[in-house]
C-alpha positions in Angstrom: 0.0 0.0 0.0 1.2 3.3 -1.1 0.9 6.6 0.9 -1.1 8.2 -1.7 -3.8 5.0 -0.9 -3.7 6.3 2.7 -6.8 9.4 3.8 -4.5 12.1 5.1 -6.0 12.6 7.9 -6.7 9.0 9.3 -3.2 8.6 8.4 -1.9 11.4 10.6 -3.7 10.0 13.2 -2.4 6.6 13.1 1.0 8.2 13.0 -0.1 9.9 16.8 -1.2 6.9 17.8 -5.3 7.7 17.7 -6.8 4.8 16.4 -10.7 6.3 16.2 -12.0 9.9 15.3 -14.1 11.6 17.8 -16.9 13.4 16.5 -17.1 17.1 17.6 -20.7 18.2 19.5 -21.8 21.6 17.4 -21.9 24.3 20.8 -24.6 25.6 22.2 -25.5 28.8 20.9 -25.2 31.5 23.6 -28.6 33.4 22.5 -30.6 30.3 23.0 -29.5 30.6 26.8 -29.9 34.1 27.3 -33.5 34.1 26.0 -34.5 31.3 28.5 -33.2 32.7 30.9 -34.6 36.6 29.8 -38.3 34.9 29.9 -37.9 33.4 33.6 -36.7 36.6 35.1 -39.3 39.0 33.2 -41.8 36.3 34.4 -40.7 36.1 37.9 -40.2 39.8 37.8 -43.7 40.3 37.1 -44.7 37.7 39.6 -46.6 35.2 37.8 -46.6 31.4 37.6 -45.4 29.2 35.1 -49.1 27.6 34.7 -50.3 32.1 34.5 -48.3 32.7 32.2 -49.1 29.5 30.2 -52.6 30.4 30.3 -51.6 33.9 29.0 -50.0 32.2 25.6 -52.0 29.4 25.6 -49.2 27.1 26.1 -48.9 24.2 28.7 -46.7 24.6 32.1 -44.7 22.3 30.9 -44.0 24.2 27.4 -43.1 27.4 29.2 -41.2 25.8 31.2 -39.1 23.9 28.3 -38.6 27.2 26.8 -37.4 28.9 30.1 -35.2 25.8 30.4 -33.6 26.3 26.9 -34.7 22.7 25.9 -37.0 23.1 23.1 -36.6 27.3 20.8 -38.6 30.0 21.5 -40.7 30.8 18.1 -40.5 34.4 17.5 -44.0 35.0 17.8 -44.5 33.5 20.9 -41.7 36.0 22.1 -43.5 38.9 20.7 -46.7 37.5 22.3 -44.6 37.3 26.0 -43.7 40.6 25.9 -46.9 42.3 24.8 -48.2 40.3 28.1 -44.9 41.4 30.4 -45.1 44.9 29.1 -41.9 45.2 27.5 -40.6 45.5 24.2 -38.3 43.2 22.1 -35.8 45.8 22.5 -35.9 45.9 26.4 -36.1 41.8 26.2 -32.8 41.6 24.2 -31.2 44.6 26.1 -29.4 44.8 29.2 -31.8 43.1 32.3 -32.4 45.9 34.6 -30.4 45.1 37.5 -27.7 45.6 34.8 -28.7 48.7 32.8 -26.9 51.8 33.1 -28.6 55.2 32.8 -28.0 56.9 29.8 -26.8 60.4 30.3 
């Protein structure tokens, strides 16, 4: 056998002594947590349930809290829905949380 016979790559590997390729895991994709974690505090902030505020978007307690737990997306217009019922706008969703925000000047 002839090294042009040989896959580059699984060749270099045999030559470092890795006999099997590991696949790689795609990473998480920061946003996903961030908007999980944006619904629970808006929703704890305004002091509703889980089961309220599933009444509110007509979505099961155990959807909302799937989304809050970053298991299943968010569709966009549930997100708008959530924030016509917290008040808020998309912009103040995706913004800096309020224990963080600095006062513009």
């Amino acid at each position: 056998m002839g090294r042009k016979d040989l896959h580059a790559p699984l060749f270099c590997a045999q030559l470092h002594g890795v006999t099997e390729r590991k696949r790689k895991r795609a990473p998480r994709v920061p946003t996903d947590v961030t908007v999980g974690e944006r619904m629970r505090f808006f929703r704890e902030r305004s002091g509703i349930t889980q089961g309220e505020l599933g009444l509110i978007l007509k979505k099961s307690p155990a959807t909302i809290c799937r989304y809050e737990a970053n298991r299943i997306p968010i569709p966009t217009q549930l997100l708008s829905r959530f924030c016509d019922a917290m008040g808020i706008s998309m912009a103040i969703f995706f913004g800096a949380l309020p224990e963080r925000a600095r006062p513009l000047r």
